[in-house]
C-alpha positions as CSV (number, residue, x, y, z in Angstrom):
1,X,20.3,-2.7,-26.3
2,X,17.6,-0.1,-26.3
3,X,15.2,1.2,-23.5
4,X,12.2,-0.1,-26.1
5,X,13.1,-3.6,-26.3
6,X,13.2,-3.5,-22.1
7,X,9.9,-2.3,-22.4
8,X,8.9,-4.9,-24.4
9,X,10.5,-7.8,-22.7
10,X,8.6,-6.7,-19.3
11,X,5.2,-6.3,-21.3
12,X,5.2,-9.8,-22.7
13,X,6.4,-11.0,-19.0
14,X,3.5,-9.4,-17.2
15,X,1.1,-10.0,-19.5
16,X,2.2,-14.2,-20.7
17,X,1.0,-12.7,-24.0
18,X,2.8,-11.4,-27.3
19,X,-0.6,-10.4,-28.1
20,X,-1.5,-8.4,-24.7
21,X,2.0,-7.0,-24.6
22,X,1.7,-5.4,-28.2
23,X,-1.7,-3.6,-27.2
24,X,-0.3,-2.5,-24.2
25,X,2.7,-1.0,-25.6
26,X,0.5,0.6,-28.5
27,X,2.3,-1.5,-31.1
28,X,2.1,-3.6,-33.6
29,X,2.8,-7.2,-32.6
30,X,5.2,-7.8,-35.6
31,X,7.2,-4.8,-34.5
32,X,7.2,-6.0,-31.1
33,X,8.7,-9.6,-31.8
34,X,10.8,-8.4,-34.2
35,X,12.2,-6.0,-31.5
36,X,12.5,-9.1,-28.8
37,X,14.4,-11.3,-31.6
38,X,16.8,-8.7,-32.1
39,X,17.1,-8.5,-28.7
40,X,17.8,-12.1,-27.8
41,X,20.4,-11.9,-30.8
42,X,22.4,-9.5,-29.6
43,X,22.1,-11.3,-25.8
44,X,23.0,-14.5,-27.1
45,X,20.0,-16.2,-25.5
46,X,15.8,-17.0,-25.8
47,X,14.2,-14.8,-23.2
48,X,10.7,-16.5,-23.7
49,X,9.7,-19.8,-24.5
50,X,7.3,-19.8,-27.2
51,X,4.2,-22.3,-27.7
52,X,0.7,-22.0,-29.5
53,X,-0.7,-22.3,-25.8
54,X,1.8,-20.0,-24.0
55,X,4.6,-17.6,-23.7
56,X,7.0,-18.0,-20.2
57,X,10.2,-16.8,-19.4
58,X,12.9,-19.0,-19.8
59,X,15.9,-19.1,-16.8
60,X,18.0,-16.4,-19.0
61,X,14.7,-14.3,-19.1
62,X,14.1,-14.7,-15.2
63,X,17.7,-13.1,-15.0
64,X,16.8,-10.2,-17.5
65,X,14.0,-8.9,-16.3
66,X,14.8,-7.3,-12.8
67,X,17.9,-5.4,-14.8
68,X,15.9,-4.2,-17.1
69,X,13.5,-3.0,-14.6
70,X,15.9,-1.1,-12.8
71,X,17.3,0.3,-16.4
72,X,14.0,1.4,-17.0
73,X,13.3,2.9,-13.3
74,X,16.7,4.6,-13.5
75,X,16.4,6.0,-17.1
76,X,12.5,7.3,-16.1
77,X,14.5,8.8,-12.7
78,X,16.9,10.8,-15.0
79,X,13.6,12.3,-17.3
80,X,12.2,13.1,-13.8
81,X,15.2,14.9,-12.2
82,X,15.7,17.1,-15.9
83,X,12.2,18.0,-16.3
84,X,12.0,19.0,-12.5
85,X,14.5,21.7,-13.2
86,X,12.7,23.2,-16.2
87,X,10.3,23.5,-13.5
88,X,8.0,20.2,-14.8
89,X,7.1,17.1,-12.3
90,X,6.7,14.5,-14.1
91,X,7.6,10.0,-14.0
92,X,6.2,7.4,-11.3
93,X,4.9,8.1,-8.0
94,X,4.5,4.6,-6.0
95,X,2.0,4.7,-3.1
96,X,1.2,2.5,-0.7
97,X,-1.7,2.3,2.1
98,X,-3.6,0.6,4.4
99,X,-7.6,0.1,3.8
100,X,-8.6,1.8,7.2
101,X,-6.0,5.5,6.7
102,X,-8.8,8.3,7.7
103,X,-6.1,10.8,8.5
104,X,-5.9,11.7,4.8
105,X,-9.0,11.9,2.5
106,X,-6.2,9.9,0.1
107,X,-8.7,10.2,-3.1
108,X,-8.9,13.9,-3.0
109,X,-5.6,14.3,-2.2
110,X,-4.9,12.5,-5.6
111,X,-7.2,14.4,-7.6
112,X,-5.1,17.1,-7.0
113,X,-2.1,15.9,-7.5
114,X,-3.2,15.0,-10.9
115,X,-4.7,17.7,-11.4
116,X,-1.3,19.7,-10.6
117,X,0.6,17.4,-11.7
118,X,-0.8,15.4,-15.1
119,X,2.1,14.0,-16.0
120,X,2.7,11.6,-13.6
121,X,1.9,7.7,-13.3
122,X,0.7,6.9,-10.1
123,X,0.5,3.3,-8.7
124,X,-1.5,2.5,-5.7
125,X,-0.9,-0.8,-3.7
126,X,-3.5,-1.8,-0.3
127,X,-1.9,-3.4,2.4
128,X,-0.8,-3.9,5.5
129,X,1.2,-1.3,7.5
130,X,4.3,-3.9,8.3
131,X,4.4,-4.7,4.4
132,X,4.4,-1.0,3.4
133,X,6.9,-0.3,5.4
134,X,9.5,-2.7,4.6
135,X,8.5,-1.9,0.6
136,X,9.1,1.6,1.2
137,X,12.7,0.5,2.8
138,X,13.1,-1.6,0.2
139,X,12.4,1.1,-2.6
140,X,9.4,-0.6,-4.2
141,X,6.7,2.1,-2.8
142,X,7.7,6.0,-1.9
143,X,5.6,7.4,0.0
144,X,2.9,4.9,2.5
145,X,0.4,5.9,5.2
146,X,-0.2,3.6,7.9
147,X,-2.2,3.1,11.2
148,X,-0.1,1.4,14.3
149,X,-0.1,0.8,17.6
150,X,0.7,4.8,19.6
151,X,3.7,2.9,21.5
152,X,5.3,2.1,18.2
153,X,7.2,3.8,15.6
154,X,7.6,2.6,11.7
155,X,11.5,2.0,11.7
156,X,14.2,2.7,9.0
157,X,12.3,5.2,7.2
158,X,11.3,9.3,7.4
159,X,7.9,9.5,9.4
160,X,5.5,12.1,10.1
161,X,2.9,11.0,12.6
162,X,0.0,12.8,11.2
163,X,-3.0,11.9,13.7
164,X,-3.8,9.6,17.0
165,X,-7.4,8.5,17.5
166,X,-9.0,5.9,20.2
167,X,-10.8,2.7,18.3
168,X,-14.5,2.1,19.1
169,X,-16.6,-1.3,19.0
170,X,-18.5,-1.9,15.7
171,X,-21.5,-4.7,15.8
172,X,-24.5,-5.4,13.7
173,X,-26.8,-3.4,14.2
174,X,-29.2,-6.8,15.6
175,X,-26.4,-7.3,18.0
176,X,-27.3,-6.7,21.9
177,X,-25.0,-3.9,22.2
178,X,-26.0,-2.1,19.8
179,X,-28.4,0.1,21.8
180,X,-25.3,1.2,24.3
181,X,-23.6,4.2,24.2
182,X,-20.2,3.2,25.7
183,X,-18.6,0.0,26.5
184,X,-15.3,-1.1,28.2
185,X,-12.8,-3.9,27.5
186,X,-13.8,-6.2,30.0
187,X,-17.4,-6.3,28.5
188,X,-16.3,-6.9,25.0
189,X,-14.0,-9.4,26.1
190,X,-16.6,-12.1,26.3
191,X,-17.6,-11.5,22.9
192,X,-16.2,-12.9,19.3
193,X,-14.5,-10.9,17.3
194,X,-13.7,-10.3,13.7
195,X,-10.0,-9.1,13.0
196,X,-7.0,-8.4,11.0
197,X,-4.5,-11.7,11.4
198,X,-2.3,-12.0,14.2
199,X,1.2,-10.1,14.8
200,X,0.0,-7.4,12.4
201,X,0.7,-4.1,13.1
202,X,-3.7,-3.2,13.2
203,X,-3.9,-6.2,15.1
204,X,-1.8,-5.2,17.5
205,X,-3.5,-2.3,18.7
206,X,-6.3,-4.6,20.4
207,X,-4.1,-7.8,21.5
208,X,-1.5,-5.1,23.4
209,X,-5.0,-3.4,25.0
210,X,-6.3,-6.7,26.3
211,X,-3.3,-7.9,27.4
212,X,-2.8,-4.9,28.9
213,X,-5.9,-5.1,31.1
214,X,-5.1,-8.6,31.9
215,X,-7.9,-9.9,29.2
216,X,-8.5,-12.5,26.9
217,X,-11.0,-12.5,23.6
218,X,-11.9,-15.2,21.3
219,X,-10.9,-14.3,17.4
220,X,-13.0,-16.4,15.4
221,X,-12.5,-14.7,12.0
222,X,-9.4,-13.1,10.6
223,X,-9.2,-10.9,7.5
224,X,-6.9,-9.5,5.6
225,X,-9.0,-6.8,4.3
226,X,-10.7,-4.2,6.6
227,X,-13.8,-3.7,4.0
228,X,-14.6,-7.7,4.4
229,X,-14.0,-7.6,7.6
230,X,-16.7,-4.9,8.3
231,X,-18.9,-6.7,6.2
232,X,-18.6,-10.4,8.3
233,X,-19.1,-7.8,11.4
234,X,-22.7,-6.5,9.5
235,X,-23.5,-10.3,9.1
236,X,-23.4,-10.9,13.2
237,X,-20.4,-12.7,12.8
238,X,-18.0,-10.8,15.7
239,X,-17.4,-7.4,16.7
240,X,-14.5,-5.5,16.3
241,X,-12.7,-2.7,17.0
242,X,-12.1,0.1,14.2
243,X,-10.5,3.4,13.8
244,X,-14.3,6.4,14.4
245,X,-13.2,7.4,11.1
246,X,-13.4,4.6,8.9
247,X,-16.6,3.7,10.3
248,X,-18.0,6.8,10.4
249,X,-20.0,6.4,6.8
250,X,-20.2,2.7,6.6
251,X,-23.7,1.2,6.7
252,X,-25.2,-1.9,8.1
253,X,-23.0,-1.6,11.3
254,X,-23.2,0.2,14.9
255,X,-20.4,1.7,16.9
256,X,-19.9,2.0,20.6
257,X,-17.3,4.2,22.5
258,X,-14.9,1.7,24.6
259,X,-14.2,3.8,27.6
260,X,-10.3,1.9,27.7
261,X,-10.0,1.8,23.6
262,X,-7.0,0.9,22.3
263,X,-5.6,3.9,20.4
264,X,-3.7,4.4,16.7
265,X,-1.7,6.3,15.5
266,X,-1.1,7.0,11.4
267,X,2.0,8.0,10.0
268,X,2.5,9.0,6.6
269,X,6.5,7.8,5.6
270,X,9.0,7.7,2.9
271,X,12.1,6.7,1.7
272,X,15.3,8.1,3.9
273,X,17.5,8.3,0.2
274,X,17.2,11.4,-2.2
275,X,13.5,11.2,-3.0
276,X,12.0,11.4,-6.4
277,X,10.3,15.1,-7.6
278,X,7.1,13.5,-8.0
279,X,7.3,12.2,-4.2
280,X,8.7,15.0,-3.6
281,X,5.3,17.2,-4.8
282,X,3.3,14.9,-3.4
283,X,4.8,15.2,0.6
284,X,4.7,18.7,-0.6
285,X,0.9,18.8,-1.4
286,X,0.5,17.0,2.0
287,X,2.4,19.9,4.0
288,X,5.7,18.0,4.9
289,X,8.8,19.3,4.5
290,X,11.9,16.6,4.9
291,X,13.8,18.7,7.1
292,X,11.1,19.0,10.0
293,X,10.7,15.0,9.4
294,X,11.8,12.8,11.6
295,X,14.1,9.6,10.5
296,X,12.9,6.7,12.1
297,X,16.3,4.4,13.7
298,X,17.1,0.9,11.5
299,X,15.1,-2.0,12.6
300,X,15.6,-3.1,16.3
């Protein structure tokens, strides 16, 4: 069984396409079957079914493929850790973030990296800070930056809290409060609001404020993504509350300092195993050294 023919077999699975899979892997598509048929020989079993309309995996496929992911992920580890001590970063570098991170200009942090760095494949996955962190625990990310509430702590990975910032209102810039300079929760409290959905970690920022201040709201819209949601807020749909940063360059919306603001804090974190030289070079690039990190305890 070679390393080639796993790379195969995932190709045709991501892609439902003998075709696809054979452009992606820079091959010829008789070379490529010819590889998987050889493959399913030796196995004893069909990993796809085959039809003139579609290509799926069949049950003995579904049980291949996460092996030969982790082959593949182990055997690109092993190139990694060997060219690392000729002095040469080089493999996968999974990242995760949330939409709203404004400690870290994350773009031009990248263009560096790269530029340092060319020989690395980087994968970038959006999403929610309770969802990167359990991917991070679970190994599928590396290295994630996130924005939670200041009275929490990411749990069962290495943090570094990297800055804490007070949220303000956003509204349309039509929207009566527009013209203010500073509001409060109370205030805001009568209004709708536009937010991320419930028992999220950004979500949680403003529930725990209002609660805290013995306040209710009214959450008419909830959105998964922070960019959207900014844009229902242009439209007059709500107001919500944002970190200064992210909003700072947005157009179409105002923002108003809440003198009680909920506050944020964003962490970059990472694995607590033996992390990989090109996660290594990136916490690197960001200033972080493991040993003045702090481990975060298991989940509660």
């Amino acid at each position: 069984m070679e390393l080639q023919q796993m790379r195969y077999v995932i190709a045709v699975a991501e892609t439902n396409s003998f075709t696809r899979a054979a452009q992606r892997c820079l091959v010829v598509q008789s070379a490529l079957s010819h590889q998987i048929a050889r493959l399913e020989k030796e196995l004893g079993a069909r990993l796809f079914e085959r039809t003139s309309r579609r290509v799926r995996l069949t049950a003995a496929g579904a049980a291949f493929l996460p092996a030969a992911r982790q082959c593949l992920d182990a055997a690109e580890r092993a190139a990694a850790e060997v060219a690392a001590v000729v002095g040469e970063v080089r493999g996968r570098l999974a990242l995760g973030l949330i939409p709203s991170v404004a400690a870290v200009d994350v773009p031009t942090v990248l263009r560096e990296f790269h530029q340092r760095h060319p020989k690395v494949r980087i994968s970038l996955s959006v999403g929610a800070s309770d969802e990167l962190v359990e991917r991070v625990r679970q190994g599928e990310i590396e290295v994630a930056f996130l924005g939670i509430p200041v009275t929490a702590r990411p749990r069962g990975v290495m943090a570094r809290e990297l800055a804490r910032e007070r949220l303000v209102a956003v509204v349309s810039p039509d929207h009566p409060l527009a013209g203010e300079t500073s509001v409060d929760l109370r205030r805001l409290s009568s209004e709708v609001f536009v937010d991320l959905p419930a028992k999220t970690a950004g979500r949680a920022q403003s529930d725990l404020a209002f609660t805290a201040a013995g306040l209710t709201r009214e959450v008419a819209f909830e959105v998964t993504n922070a960019d959207y949601l900014t844009r229902l807020v242009g439209a007059g749909l709500g107001v919500a509350l944002l970190p200064p940063a992210y909003v700072e360059g947005l157009a179409g919306v105002a923002t108003i300092e809440v003198t009680d603001a909920p506050a944020r804090a964003e962490y970059v974190i990472w694995g607590r195993e033996g992390r990989t030289p090109a996660a290594a070079a990136f916490l690197n690039l960001l200033g972080i050294e493991e040993e003045r990190a702090q481990a975060s305890p298991a989940r509660s």
